[in-house]
C-alpha positions as protocol buffer text, in pm:
chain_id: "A"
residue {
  index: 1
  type: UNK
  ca { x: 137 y: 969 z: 2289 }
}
residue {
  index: 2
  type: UNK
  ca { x: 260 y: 617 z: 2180 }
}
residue {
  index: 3
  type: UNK
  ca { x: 98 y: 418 z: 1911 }
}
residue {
  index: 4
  type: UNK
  ca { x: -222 y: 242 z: 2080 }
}
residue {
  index: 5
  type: UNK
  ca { x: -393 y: -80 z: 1851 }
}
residue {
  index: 6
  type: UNK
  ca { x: -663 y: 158 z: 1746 }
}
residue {
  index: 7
  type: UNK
  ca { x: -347 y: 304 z: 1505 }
}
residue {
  index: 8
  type: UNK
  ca { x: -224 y: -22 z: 1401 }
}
residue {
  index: 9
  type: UNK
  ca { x: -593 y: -79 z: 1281 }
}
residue {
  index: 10
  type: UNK
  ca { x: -630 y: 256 z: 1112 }
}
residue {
  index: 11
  type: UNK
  ca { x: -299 y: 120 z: 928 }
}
residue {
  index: 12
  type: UNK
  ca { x: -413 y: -206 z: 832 }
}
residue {
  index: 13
  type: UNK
  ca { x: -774 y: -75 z: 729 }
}
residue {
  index: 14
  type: UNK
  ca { x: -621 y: 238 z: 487 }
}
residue {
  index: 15
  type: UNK
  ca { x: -450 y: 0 z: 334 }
}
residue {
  index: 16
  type: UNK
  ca { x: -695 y: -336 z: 268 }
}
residue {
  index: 17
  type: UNK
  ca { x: -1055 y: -328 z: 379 }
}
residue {
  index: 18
  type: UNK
  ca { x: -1196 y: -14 z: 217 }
}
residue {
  index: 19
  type: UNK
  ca { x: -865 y: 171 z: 180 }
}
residue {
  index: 20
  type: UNK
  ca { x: -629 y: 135 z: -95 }
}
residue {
  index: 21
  type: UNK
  ca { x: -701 y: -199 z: -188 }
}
residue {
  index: 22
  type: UNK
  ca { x: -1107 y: -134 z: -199 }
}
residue {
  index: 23
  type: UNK
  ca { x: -1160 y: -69 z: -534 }
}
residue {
  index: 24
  type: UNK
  ca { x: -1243 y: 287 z: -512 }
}
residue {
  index: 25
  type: UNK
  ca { x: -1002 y: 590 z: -513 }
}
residue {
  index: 26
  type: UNK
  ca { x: -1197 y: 764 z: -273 }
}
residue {
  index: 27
  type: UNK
  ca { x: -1211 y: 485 z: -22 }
}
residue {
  index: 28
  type: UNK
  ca { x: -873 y: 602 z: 170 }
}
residue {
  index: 29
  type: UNK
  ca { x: -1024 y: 928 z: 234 }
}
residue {
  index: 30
  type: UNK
  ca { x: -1181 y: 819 z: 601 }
}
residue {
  index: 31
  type: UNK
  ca { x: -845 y: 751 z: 751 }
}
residue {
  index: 32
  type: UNK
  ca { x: -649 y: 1061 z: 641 }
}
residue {
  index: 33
  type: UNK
  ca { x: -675 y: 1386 z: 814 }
}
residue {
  index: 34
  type: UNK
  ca { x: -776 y: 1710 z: 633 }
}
residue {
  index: 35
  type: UNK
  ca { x: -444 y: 1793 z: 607 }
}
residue {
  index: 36
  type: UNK
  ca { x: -242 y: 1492 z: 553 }
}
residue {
  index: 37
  type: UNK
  ca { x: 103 y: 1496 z: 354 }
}
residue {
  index: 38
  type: UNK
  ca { x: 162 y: 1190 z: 135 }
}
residue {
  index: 39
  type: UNK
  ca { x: 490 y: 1094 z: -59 }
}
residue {
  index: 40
  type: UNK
  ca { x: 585 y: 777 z: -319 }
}
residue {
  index: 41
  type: UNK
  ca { x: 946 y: 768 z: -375 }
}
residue {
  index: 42
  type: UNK
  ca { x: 849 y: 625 z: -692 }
}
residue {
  index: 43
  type: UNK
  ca { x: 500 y: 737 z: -840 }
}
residue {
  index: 44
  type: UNK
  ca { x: 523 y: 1119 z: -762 }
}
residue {
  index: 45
  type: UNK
  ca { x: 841 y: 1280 z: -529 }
}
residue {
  index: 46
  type: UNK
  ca { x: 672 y: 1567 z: -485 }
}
residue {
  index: 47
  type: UNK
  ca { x: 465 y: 1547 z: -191 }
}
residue {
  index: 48
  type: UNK
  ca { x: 63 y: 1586 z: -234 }
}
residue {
  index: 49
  type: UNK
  ca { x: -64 y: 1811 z: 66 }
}
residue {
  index: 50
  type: UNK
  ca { x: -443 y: 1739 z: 215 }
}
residue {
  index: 51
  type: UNK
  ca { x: -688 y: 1519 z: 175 }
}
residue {
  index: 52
  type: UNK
  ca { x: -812 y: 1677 z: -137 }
}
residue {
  index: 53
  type: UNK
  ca { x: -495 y: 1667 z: -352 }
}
residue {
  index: 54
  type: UNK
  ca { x: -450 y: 1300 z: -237 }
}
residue {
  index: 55
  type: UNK
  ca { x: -799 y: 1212 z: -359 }
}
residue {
  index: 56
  type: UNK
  ca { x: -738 y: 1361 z: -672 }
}
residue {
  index: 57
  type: UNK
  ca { x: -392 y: 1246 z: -768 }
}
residue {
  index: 58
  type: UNK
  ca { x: -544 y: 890 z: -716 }
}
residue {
  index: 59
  type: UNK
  ca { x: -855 y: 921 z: -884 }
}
residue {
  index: 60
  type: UNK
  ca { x: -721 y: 1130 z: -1211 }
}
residue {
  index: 61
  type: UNK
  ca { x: -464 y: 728 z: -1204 }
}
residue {
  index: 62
  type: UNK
  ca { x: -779 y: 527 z: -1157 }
}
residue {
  index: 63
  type: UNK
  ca { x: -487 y: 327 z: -900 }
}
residue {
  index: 64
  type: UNK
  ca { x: -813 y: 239 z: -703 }
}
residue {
  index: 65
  type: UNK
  ca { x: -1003 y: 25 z: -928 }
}
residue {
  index: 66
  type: UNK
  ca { x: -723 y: -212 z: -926 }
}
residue {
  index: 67
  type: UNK
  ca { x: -454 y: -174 z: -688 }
}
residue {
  index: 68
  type: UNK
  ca { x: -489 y: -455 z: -422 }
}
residue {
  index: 69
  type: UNK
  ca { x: -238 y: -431 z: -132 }
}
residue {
  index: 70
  type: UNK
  ca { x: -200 y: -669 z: 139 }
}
residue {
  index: 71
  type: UNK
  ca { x: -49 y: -573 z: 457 }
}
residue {
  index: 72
  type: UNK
  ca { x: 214 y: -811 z: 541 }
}
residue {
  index: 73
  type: UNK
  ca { x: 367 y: -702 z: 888 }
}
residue {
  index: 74
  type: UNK
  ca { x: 339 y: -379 z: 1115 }
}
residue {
  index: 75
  type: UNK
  ca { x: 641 y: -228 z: 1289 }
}
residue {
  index: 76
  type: UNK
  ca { x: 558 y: 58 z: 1543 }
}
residue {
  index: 77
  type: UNK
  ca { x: 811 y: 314 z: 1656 }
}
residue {
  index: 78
  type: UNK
  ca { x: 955 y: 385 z: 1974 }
}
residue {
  index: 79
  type: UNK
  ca { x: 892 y: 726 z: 2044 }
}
residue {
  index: 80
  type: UNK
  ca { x: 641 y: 886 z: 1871 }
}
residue {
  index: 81
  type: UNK
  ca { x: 307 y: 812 z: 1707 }
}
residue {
  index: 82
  type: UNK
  ca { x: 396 y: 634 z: 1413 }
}
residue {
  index: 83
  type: UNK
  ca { x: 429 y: 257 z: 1234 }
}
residue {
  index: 84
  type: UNK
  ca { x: 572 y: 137 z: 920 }
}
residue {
  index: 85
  type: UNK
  ca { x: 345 y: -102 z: 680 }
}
residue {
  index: 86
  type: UNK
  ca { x: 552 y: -405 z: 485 }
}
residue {
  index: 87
  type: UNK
  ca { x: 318 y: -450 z: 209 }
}
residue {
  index: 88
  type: UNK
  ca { x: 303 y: -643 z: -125 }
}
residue {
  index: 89
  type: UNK
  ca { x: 92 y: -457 z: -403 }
}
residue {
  index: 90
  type: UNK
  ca { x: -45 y: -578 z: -723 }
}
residue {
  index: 91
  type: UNK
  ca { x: -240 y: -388 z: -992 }
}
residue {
  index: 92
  type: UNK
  ca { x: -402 y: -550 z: -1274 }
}
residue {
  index: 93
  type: UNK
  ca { x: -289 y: -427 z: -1682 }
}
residue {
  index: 94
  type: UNK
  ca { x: -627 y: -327 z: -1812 }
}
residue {
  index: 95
  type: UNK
  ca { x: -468 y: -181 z: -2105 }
}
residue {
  index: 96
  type: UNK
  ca { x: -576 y: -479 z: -2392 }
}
residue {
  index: 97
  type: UNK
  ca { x: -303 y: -387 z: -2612 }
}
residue {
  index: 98
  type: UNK
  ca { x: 0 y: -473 z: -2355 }
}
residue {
  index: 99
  type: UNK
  ca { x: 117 y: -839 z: -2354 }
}
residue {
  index: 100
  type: UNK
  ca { x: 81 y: -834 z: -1987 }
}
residue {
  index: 101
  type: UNK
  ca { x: -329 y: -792 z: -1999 }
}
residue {
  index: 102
  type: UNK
  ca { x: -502 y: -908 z: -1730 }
}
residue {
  index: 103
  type: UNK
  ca { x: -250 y: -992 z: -1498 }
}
residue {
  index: 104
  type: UNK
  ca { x: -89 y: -849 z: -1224 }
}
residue {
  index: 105
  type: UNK
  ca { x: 172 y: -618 z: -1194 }
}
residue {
  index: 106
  type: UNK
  ca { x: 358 y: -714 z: -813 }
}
residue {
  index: 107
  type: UNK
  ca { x: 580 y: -506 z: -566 }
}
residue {
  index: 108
  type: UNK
  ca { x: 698 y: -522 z: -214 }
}
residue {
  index: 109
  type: UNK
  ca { x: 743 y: -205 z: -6 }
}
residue {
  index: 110
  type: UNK
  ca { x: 700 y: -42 z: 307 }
}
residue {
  index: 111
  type: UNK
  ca { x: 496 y: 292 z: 442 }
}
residue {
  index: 112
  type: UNK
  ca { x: 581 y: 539 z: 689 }
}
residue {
  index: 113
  type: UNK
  ca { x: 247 y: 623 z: 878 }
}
residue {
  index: 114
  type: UNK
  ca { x: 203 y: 925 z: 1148 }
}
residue {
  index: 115
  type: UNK
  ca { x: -96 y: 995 z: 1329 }
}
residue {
  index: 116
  type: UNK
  ca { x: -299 y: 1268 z: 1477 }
}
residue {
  index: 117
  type: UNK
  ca { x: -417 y: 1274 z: 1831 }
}
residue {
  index: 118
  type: UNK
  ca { x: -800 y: 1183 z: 1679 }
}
residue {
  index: 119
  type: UNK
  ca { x: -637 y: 903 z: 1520 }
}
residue {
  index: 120
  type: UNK
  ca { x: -622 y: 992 z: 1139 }
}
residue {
  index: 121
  type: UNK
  ca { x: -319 y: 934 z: 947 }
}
residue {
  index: 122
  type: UNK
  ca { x: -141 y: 1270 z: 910 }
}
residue {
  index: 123
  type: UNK
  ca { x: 167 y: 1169 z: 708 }
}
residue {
  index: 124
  type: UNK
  ca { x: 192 y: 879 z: 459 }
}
residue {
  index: 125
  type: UNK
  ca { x: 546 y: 803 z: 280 }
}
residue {
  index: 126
  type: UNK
  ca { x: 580 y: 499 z: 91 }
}
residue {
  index: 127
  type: UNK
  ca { x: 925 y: 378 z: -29 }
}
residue {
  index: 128
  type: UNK
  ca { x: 946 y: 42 z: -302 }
}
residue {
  index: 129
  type: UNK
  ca { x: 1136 y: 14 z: -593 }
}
residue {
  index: 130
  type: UNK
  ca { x: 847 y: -21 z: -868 }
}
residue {
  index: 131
  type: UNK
  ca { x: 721 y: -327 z: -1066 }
}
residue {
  index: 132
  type: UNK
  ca { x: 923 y: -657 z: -984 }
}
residue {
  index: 133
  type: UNK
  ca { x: 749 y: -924 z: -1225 }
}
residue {
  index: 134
  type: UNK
  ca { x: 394 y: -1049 z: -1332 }
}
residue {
  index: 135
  type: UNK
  ca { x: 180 y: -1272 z: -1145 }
}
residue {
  index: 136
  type: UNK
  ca { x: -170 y: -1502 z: -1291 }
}
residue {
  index: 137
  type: UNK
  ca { x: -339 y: -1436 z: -983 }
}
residue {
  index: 138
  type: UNK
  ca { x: -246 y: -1168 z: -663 }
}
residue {
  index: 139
  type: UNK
  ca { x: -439 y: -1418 z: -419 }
}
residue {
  index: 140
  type: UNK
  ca { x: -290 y: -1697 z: -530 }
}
residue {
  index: 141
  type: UNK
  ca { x: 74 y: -1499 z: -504 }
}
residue {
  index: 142
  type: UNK
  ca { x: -15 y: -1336 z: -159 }
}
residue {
  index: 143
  type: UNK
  ca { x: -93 y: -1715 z: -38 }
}
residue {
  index: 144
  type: UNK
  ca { x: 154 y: -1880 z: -150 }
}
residue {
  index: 145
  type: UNK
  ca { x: 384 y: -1562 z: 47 }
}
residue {
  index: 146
  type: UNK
  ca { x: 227 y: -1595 z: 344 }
}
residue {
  index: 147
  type: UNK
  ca { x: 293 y: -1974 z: 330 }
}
residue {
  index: 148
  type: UNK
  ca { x: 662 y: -1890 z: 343 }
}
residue {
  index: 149
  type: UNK
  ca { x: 877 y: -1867 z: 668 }
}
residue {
  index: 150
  type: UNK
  ca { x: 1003 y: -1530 z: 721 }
}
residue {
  index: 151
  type: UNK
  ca { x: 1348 y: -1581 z: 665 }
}
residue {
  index: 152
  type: UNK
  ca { x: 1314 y: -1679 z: 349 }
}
residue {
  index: 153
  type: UNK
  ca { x: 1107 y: -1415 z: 231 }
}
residue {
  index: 154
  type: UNK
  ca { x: 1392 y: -1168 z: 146 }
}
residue {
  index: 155
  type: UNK
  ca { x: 1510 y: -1411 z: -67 }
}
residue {
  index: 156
  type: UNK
  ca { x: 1226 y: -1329 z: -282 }
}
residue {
  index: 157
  type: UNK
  ca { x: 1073 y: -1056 z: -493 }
}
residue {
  index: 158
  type: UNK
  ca { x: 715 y: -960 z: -559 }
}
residue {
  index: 159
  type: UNK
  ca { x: 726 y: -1129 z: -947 }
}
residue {
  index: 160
  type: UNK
  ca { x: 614 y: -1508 z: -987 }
}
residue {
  index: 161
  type: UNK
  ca { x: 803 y: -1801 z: -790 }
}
residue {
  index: 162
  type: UNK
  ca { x: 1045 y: -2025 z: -929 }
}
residue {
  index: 163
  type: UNK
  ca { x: 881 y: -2370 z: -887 }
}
């Protein structure tokens, strides 16, 4: 079956609007299937298997409370049921003794998303290269990204602009 707009949704809602970027580690959980797989190239290689084990890896990180990722574009494959995610994510420093507190640490990647035939995500494998800089404000970072044309946008990184 070929990805349908109710999967592109699913995408875009795991990870903004009450997914990863809702503020609570559990929030994810109504896209996944019972038995999803999910892999980070860069926060843990080894992959976490179900629902359960993906809950609490995230929760035991407290990523939730302040991971904030904004879903940039969606590319959908050709043959099969699956899309990839370009994403920028920011998470706040809440520890007060880093020189960085309160601001936000930013990144640009991408996720891998497959999906069941009920339309839960079955398979989630996100690829990035870790922190790229420090940014005041996500929102006012995210805007000022999605003010840019496309092409230049490579040109970039997730850390602050050069004005």
């Amino acid at each position: 079956m070929p990805v349908g707009p109710n999967d592109i949704e699913t995408g875009r809602k795991l990870f903004e609007e009450g997914g990863w970027s809702s503020g609570d580690p559990y929030g994810p959980d109504q896209w996944f299937s019972d038995d999803a797989v999910m892999r980070d190239i860069v926060s843990h290689a080894e992959a976490l298997n179900g629902k359960e084990e993906i809950r609490q890896f995230w929760a035991s990180r407290q990523v939730g409370i302040t991971l904030r990722v904004p879903v940039e574009e969606v590319y959908v494959a050709e043959n099969h049921r699956g899309i990839c995610i370009l994403w920028m994510a920011y998470s706040q420093v809440m520890d007060e003794n880093d020189e960085n507190y309160g601001k936000w640490r930013s990144f640009e990647g991408v996720s891998r998303l497959e999906f069941n035939d009920e339309g839960e995500v079955t398979l989630e494998v996100d690829y990035h290269h870790g922190g790229q800089g420090y940014v005041d404000s996500w929102v006012e970072h995210w805007n000022r990204r999605r003010a840019m044309k496309w092409e230049d946008l490579g040109a970039i990184t997730g850390g602050p602009f050069d004005d």
